[in-house]
VMD Tcl script that builds the backbone (N, CA, C; Angstrom):
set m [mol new atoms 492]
animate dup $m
set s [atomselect $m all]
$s set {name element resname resid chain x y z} {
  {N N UNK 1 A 0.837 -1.174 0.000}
  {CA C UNK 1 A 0.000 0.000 0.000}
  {C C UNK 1 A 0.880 1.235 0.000}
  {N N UNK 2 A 0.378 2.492 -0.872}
  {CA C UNK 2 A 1.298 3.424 -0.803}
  {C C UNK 2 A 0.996 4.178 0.360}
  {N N UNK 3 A 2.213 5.023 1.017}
  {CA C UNK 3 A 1.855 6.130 1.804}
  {C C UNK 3 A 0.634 7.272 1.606}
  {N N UNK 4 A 0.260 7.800 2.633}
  {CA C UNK 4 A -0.833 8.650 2.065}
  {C C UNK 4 A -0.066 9.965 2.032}
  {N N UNK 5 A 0.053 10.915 1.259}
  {CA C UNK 5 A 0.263 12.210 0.992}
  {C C UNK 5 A 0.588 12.983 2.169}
  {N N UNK 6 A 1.844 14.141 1.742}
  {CA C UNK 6 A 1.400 15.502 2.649}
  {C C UNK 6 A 0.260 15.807 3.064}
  {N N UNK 7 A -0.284 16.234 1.733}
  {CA C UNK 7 A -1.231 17.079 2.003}
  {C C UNK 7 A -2.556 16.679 2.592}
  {N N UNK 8 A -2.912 15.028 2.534}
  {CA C UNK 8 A -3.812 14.482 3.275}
  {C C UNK 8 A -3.276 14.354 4.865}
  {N N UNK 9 A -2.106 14.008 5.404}
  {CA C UNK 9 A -1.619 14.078 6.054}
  {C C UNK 9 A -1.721 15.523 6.934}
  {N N UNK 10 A -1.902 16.758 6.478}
  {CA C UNK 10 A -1.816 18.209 7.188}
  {C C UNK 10 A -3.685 18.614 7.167}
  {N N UNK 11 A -4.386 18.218 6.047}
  {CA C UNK 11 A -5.585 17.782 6.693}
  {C C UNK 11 A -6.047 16.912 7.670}
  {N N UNK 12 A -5.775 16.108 7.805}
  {CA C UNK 12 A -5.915 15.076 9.294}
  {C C UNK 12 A -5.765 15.670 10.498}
  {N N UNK 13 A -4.421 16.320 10.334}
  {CA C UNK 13 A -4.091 16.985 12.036}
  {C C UNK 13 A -4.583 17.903 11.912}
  {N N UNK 14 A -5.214 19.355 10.909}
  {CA C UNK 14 A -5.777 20.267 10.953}
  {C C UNK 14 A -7.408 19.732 11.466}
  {N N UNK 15 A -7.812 19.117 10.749}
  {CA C UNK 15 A -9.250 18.576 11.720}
  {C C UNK 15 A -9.448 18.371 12.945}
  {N N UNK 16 A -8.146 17.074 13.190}
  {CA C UNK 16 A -8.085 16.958 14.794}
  {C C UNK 16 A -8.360 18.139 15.716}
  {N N UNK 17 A -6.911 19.451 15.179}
  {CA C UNK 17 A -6.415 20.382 15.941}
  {C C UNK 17 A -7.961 21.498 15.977}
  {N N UNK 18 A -8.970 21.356 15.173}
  {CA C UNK 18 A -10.211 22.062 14.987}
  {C C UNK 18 A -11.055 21.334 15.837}
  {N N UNK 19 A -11.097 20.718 16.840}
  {CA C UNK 19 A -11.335 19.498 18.042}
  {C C UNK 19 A -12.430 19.036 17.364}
  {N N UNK 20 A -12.046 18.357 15.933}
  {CA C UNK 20 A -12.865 17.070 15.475}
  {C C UNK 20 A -12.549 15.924 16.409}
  {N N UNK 21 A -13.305 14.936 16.837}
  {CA C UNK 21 A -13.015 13.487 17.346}
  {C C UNK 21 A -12.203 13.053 16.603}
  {N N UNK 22 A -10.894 12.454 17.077}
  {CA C UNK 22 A -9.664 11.498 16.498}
  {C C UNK 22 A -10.600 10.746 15.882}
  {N N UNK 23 A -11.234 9.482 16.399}
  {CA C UNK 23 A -12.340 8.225 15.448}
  {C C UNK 23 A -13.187 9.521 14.433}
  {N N UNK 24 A -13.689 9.924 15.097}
  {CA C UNK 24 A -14.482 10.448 13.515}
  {C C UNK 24 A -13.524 10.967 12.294}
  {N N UNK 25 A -12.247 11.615 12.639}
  {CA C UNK 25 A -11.672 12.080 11.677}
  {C C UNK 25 A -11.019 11.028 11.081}
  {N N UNK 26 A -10.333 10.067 11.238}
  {CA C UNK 26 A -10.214 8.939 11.058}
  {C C UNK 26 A -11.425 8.050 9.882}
  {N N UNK 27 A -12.293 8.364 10.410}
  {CA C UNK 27 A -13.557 7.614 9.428}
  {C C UNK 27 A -13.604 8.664 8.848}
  {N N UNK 28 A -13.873 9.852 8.186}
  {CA C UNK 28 A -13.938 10.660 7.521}
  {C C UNK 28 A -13.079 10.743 6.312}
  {N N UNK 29 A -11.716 10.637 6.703}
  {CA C UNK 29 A -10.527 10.794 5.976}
  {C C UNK 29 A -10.335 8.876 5.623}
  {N N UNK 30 A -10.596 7.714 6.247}
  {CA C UNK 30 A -10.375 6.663 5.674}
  {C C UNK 30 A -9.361 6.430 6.011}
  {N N UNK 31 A -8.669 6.756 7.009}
  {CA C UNK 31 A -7.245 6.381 7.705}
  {C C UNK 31 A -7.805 5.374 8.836}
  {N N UNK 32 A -6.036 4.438 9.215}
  {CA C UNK 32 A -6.195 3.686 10.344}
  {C C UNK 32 A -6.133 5.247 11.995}
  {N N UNK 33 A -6.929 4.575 13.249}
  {CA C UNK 33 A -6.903 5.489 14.104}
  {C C UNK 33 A -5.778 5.865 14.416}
  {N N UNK 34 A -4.823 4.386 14.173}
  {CA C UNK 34 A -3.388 4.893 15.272}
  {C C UNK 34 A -2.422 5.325 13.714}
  {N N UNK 35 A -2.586 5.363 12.948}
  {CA C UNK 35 A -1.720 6.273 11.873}
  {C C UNK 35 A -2.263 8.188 11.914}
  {N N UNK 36 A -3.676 8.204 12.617}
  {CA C UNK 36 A -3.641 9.229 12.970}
  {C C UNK 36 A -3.121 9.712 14.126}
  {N N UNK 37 A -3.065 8.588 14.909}
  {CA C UNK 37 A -2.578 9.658 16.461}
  {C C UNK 37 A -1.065 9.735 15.895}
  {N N UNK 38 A -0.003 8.879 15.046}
  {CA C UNK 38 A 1.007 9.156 14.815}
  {C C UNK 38 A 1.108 10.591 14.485}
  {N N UNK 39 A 0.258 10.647 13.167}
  {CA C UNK 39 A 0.337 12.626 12.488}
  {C C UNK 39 A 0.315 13.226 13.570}
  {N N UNK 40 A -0.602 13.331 14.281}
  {CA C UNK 40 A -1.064 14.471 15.586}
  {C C UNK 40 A 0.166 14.575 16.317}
  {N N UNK 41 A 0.539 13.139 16.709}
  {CA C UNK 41 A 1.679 13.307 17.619}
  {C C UNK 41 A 3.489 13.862 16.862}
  {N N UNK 42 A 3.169 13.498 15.615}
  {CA C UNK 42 A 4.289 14.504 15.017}
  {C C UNK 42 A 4.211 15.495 14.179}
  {N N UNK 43 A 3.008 16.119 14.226}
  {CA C UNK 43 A 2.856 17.535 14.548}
  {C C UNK 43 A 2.818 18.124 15.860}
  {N N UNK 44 A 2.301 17.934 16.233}
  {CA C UNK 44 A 3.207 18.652 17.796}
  {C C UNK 44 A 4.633 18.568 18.363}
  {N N UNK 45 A 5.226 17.481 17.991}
  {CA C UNK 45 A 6.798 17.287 18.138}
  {C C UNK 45 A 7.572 18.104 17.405}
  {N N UNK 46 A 6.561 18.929 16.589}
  {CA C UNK 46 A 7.445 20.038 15.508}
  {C C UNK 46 A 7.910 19.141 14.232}
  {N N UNK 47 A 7.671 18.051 14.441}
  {CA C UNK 47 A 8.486 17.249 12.980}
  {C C UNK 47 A 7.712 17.464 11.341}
  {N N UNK 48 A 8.163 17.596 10.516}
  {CA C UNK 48 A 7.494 18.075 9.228}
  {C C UNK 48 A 6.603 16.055 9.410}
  {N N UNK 49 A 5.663 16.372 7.934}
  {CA C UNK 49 A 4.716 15.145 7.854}
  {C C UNK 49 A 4.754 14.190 6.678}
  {N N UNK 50 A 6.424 14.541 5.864}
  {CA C UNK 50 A 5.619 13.701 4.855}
  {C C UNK 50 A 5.870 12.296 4.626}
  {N N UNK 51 A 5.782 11.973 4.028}
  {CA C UNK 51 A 6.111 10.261 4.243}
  {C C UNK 51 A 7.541 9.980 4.078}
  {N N UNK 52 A 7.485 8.974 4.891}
  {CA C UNK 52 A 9.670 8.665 4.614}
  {C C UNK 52 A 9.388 7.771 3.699}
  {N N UNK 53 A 10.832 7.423 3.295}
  {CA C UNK 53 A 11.449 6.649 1.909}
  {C C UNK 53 A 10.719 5.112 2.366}
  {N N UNK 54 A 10.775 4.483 1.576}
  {CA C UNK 54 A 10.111 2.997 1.649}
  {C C UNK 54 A 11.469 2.451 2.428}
  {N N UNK 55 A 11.032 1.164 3.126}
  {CA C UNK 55 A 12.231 0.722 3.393}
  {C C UNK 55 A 12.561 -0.707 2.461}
  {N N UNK 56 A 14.073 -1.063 2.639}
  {CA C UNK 56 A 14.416 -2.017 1.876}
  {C C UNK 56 A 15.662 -1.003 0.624}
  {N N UNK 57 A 16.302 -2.506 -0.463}
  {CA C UNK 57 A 17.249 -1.780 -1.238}
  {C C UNK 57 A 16.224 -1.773 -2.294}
  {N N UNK 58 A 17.088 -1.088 -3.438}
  {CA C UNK 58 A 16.132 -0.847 -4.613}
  {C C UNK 58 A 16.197 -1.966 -5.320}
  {N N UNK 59 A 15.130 -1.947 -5.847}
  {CA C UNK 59 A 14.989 -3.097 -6.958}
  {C C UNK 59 A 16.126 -3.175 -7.651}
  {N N UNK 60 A 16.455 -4.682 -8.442}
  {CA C UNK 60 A 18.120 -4.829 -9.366}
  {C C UNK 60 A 17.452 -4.252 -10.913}
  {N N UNK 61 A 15.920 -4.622 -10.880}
  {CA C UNK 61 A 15.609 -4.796 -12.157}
  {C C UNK 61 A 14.563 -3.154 -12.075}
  {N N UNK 62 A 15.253 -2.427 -13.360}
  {CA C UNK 62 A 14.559 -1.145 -13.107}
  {C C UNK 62 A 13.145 -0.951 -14.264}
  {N N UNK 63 A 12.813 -0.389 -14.855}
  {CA C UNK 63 A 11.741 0.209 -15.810}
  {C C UNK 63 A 12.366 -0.294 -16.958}
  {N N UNK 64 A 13.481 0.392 -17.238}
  {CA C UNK 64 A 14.470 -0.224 -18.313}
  {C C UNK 64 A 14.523 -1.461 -18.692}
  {N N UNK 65 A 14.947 -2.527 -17.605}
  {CA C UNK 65 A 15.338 -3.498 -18.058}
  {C C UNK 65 A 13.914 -4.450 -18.310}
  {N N UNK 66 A 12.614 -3.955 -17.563}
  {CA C UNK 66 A 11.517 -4.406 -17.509}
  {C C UNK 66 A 10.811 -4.637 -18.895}
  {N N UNK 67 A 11.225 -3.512 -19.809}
  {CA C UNK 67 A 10.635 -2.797 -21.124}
  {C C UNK 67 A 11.579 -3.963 -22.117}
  {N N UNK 68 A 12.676 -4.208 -21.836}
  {CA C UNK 68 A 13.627 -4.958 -22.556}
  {C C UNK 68 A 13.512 -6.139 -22.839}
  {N N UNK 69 A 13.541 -6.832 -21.224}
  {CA C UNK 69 A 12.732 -8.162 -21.338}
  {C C UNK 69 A 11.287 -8.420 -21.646}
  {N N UNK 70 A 10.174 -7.356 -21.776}
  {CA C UNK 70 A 8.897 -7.950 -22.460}
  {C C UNK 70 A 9.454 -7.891 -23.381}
  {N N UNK 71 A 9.910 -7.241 -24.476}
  {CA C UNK 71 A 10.246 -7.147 -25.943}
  {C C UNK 71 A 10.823 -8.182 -26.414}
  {N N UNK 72 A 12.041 -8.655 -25.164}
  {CA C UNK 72 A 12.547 -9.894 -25.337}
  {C C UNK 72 A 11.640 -11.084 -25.446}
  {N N UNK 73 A 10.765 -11.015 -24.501}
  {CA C UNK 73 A 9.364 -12.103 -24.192}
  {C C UNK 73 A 9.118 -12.249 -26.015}
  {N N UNK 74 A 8.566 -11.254 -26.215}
  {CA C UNK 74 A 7.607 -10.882 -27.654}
  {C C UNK 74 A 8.501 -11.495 -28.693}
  {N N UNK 75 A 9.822 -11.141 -28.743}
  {CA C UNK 75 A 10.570 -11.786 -29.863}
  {C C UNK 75 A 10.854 -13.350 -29.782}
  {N N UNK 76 A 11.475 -13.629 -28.643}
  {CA C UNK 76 A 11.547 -15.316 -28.020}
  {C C UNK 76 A 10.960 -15.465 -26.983}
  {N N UNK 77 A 9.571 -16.330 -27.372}
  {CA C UNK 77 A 8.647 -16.731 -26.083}
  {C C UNK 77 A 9.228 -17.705 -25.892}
  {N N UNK 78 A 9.972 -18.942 -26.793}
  {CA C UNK 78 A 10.434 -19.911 -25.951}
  {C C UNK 78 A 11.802 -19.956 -24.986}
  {N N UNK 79 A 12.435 -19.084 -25.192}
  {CA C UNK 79 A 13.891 -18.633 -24.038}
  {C C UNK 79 A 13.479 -19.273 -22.544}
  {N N UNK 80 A 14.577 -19.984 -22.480}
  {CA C UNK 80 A 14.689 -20.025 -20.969}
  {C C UNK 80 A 14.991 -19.277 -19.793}
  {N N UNK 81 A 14.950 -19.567 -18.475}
  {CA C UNK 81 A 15.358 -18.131 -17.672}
  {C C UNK 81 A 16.899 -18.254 -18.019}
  {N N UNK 82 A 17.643 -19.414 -18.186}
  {CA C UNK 82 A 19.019 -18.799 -18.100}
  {C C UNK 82 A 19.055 -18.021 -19.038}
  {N N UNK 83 A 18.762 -18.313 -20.279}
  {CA C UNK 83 A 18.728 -17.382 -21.400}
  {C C UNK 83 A 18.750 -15.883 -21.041}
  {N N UNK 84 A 17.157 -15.844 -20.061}
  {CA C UNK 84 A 16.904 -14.503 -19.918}
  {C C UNK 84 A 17.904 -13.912 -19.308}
  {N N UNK 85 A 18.431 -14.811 -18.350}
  {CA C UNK 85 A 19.233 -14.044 -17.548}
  {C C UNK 85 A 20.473 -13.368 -18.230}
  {N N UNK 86 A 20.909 -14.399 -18.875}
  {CA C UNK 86 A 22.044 -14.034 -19.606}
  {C C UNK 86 A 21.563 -12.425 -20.593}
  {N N UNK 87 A 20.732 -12.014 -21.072}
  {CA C UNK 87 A 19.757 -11.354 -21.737}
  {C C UNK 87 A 20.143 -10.004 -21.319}
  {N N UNK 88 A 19.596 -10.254 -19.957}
  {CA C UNK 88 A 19.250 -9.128 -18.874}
  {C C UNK 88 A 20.982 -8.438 -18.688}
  {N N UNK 89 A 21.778 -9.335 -18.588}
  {CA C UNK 89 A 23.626 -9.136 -18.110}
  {C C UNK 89 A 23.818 -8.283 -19.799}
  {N N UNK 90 A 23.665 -9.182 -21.136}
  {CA C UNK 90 A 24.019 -8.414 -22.059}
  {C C UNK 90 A 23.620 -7.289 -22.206}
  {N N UNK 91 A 22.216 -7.127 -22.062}
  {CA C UNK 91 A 21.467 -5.663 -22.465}
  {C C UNK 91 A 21.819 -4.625 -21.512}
  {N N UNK 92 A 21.792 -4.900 -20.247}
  {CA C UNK 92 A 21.616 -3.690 -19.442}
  {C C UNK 92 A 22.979 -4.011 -18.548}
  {N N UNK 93 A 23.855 -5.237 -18.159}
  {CA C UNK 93 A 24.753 -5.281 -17.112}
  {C C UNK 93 A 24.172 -5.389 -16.043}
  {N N UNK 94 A 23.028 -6.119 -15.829}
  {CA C UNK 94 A 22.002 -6.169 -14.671}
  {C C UNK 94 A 22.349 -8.055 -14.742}
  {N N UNK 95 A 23.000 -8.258 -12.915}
  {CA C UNK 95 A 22.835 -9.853 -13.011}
  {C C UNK 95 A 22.134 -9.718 -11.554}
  {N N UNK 96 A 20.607 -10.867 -12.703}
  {CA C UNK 96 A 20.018 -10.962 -11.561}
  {C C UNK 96 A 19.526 -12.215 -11.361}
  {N N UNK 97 A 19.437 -13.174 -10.710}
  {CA C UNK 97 A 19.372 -14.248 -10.421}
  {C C UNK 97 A 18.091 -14.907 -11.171}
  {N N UNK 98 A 17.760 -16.450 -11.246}
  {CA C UNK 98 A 16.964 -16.746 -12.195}
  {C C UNK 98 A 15.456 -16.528 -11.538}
  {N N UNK 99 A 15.060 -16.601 -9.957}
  {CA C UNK 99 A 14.133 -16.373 -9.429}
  {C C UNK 99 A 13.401 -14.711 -9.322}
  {N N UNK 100 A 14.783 -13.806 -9.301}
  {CA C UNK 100 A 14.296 -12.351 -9.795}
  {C C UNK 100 A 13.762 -12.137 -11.244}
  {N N UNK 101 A 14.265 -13.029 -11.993}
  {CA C UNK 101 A 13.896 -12.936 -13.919}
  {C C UNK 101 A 12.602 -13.552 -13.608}
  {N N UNK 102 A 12.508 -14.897 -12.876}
  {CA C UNK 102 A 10.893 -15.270 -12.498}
  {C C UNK 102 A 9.879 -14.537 -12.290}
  {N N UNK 103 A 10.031 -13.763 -11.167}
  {CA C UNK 103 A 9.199 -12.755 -10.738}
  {C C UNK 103 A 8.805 -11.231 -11.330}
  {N N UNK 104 A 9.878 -11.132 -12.370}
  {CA C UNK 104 A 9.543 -10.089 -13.158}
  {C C UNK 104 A 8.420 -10.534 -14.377}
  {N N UNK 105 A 8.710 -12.017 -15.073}
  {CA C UNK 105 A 7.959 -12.733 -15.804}
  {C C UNK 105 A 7.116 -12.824 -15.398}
  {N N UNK 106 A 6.569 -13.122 -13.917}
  {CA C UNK 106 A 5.011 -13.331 -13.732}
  {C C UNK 106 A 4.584 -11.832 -13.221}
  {N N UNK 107 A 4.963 -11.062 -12.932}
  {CA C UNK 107 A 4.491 -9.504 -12.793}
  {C C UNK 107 A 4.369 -9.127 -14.287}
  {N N UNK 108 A 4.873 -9.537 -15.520}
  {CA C UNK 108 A 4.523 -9.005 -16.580}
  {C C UNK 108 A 3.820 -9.673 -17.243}
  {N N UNK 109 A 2.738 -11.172 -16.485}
  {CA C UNK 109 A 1.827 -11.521 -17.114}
  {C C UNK 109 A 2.382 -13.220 -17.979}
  {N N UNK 110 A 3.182 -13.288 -18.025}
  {CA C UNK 110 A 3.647 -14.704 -18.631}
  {C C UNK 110 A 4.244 -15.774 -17.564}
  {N N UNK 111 A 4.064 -17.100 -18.139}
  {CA C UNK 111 A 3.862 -18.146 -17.583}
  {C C UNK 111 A 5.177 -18.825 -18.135}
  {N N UNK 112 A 5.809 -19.671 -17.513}
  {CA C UNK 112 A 6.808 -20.916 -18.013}
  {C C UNK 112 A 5.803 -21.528 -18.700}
  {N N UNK 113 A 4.821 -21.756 -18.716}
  {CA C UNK 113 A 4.492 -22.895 -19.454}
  {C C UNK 113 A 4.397 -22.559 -21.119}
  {N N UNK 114 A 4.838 -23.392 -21.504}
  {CA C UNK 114 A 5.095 -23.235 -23.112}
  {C C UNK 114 A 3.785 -24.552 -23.710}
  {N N UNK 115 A 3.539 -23.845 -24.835}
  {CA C UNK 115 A 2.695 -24.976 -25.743}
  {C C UNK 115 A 3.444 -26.012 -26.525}
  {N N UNK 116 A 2.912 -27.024 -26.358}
  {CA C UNK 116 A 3.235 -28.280 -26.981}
  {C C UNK 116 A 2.113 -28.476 -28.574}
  {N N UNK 117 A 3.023 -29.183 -29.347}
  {CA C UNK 117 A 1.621 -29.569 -30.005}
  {C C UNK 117 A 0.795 -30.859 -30.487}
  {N N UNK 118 A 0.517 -31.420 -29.128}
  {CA C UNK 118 A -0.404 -32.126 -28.957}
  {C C UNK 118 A -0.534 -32.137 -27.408}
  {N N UNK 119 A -1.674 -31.638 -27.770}
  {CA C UNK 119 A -2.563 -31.124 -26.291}
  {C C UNK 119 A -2.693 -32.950 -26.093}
  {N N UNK 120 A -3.818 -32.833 -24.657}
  {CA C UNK 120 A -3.894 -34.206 -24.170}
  {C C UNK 120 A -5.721 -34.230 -24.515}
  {N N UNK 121 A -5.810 -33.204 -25.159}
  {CA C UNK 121 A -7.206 -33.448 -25.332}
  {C C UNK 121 A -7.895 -33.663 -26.873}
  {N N UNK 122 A -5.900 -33.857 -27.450}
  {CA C UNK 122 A -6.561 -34.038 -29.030}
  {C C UNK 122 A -5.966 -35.935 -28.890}
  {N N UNK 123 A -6.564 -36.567 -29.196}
  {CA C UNK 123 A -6.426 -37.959 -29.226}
  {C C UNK 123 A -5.583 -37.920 -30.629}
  {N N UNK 124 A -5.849 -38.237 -31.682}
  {CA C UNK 124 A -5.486 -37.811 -32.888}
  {C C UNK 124 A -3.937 -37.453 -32.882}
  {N N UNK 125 A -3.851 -36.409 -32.652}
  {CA C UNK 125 A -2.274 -36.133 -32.866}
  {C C UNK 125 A -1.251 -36.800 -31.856}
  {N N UNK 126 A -1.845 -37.461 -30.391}
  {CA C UNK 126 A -1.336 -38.115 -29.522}
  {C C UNK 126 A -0.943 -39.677 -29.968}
  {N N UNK 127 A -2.283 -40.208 -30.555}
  {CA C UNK 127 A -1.995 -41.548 -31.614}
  {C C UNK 127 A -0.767 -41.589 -32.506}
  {N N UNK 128 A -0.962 -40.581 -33.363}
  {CA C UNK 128 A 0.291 -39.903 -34.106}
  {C C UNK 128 A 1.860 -40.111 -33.766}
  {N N UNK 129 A 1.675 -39.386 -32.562}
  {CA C UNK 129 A 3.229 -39.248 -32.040}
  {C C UNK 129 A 3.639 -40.480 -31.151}
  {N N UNK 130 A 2.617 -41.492 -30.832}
  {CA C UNK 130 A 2.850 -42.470 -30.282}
  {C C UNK 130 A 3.585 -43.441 -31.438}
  {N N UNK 131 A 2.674 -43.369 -32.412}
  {CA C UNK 131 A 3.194 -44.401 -33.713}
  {C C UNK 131 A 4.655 -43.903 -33.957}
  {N N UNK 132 A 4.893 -42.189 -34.064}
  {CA C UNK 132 A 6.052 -42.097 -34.210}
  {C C UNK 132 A 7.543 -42.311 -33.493}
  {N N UNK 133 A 6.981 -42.375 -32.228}
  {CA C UNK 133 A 7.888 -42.889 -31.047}
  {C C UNK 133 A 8.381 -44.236 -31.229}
  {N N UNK 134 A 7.176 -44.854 -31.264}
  {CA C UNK 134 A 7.571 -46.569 -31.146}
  {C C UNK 134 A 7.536 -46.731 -33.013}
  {N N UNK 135 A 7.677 -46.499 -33.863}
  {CA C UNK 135 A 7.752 -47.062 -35.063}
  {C C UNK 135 A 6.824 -47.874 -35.130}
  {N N UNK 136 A 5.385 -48.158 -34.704}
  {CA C UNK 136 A 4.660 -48.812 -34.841}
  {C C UNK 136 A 3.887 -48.298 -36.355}
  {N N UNK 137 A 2.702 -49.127 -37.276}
  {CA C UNK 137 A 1.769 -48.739 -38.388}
  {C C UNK 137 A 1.212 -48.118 -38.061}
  {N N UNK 138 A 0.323 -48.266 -36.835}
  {CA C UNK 138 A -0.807 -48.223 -36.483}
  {C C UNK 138 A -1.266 -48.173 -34.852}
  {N N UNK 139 A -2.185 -47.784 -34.607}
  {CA C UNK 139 A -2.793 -47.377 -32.967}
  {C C UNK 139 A -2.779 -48.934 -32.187}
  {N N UNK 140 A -3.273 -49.901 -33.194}
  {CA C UNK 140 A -3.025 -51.297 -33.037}
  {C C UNK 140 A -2.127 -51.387 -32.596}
  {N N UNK 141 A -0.840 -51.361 -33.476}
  {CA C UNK 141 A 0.452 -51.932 -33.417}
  {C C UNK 141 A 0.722 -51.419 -32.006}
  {N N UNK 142 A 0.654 -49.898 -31.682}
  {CA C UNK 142 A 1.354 -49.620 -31.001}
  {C C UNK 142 A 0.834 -50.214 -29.589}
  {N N UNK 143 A -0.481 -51.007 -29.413}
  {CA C UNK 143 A -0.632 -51.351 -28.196}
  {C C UNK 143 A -0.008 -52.833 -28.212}
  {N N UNK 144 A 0.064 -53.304 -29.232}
  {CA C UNK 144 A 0.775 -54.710 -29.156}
  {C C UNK 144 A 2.283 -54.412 -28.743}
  {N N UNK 145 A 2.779 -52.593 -29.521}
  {CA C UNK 145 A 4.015 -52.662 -28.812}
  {C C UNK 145 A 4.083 -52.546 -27.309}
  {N N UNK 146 A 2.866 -52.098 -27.097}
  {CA C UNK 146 A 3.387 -51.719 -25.540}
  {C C UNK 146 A 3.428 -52.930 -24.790}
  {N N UNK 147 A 2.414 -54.295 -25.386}
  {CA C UNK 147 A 2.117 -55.183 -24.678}
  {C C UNK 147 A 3.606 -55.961 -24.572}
  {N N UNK 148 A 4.619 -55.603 -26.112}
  {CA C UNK 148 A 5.925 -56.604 -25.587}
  {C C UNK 148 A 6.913 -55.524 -24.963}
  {N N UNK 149 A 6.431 -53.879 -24.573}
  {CA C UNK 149 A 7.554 -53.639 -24.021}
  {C C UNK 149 A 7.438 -53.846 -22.234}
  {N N UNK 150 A 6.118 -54.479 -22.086}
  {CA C UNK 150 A 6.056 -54.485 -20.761}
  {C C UNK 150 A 5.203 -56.081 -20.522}
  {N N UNK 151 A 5.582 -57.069 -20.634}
  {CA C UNK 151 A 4.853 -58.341 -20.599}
  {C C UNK 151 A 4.605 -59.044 -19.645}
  {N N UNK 152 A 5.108 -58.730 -18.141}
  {CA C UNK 152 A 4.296 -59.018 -17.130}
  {C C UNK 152 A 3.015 -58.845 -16.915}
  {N N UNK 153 A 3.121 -57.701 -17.443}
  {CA C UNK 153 A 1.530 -56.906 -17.128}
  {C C UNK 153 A 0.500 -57.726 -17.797}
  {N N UNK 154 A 0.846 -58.275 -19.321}
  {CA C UNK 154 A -0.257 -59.151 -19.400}
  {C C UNK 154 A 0.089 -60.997 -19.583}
  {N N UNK 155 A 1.045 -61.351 -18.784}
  {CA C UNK 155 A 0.629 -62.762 -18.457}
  {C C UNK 155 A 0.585 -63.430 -17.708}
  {N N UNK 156 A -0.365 -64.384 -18.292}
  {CA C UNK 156 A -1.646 -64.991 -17.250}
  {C C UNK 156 A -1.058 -65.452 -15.796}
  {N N UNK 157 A -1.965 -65.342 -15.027}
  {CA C UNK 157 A -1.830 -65.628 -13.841}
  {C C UNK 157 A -1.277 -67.095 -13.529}
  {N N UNK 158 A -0.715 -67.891 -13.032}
  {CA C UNK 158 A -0.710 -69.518 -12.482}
  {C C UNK 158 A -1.367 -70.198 -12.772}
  {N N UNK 159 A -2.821 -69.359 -12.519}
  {CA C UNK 159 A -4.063 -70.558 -12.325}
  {C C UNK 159 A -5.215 -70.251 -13.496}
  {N N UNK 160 A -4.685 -69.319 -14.296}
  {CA C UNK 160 A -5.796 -69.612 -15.316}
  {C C UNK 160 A -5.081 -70.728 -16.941}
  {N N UNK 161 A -5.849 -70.429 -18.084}
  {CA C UNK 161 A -5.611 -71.718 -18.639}
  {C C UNK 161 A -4.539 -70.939 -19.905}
  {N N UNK 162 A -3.949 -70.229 -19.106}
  {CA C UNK 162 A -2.896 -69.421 -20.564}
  {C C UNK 162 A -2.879 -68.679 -21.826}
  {N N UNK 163 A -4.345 -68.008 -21.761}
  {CA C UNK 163 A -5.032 -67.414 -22.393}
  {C C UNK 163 A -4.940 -65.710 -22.226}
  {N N UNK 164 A -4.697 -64.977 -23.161}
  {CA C UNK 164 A -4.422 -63.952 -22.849}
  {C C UNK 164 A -5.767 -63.000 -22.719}
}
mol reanalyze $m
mol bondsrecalc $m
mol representation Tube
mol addrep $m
């Protein structure tokens, strides 16, 4: 959440100091109560009001390099993060680890996941690439291949009459 303003900030304690109720001015203005008694209490300490610096260091990855890597996205969607990373070091001299390139990728809306082409919901092209895997003719073949690449699975038990 961002800080709230000076100037909302010198309205707050000017209300108070006009002996509005702290809670009502508070509900009025949409502030928490005790971020108002803070203002009040540093306006009277003489201290100016406006918001301090955020805390923490600055981001590695700035506007710049943000603008670079979507473009990068747009030209090679399939790049990997090392890729990116490496990307990010050529373009700008920015090394930033592969979980910071992560998090910039999903703040700008894209996913690792890449398309394949054969979904699991087209049967058809899955048949396809099965035949092409195993060198089988046919959807047939290829279950007879599977049956000799795994032949426990179908023979017969002890006690039946050896019949598959």
């Amino acid at each position: 959440m961002n800080a709230y303003s000076e100037d909302l900030r010198k309205k707050i304690v000017e209300a108070v100091e006009r002996d509005m109720p702290k809670i009502e001015a508070a509900r009025t203005f949409g502030v928490g109560f005790f971020s108002l008694k803070r203002y009040v209490a540093t306006y009277r300490a003489g201290r100016s009001l406006p918001p301090k610096k955020r805390p923490g260091s600055k981001p590695k990855l700035d506007e710049g390099v943000w603008k670079l890597l979507e473009a990068d996205l747009e030209e090679r969607a399939t790049a990997t993060l090392p890729q990116r990373r490496e990307f990010s070091w050529r373009a700008c001299e920015v090394e930033a680890s592969a979980s910071t390139i992560c998090r910039v990728l999903k703040r700008l809306g894209w996913t690792e996941k890449r398309s394949v082409r054969a979904t699991e919901r087209d049967d058809w092209l899955r048949a396809e690439w099965r035949v092409m895997v195993t060198g089988a003719e046919s959807e047939r073949d290829h279950i007879g291949a599977r049956r000799w690449c795994n032949p426990s699975q179908y023979r017969p038990s002890s006690g039946s009459s050896g019949q598959l």
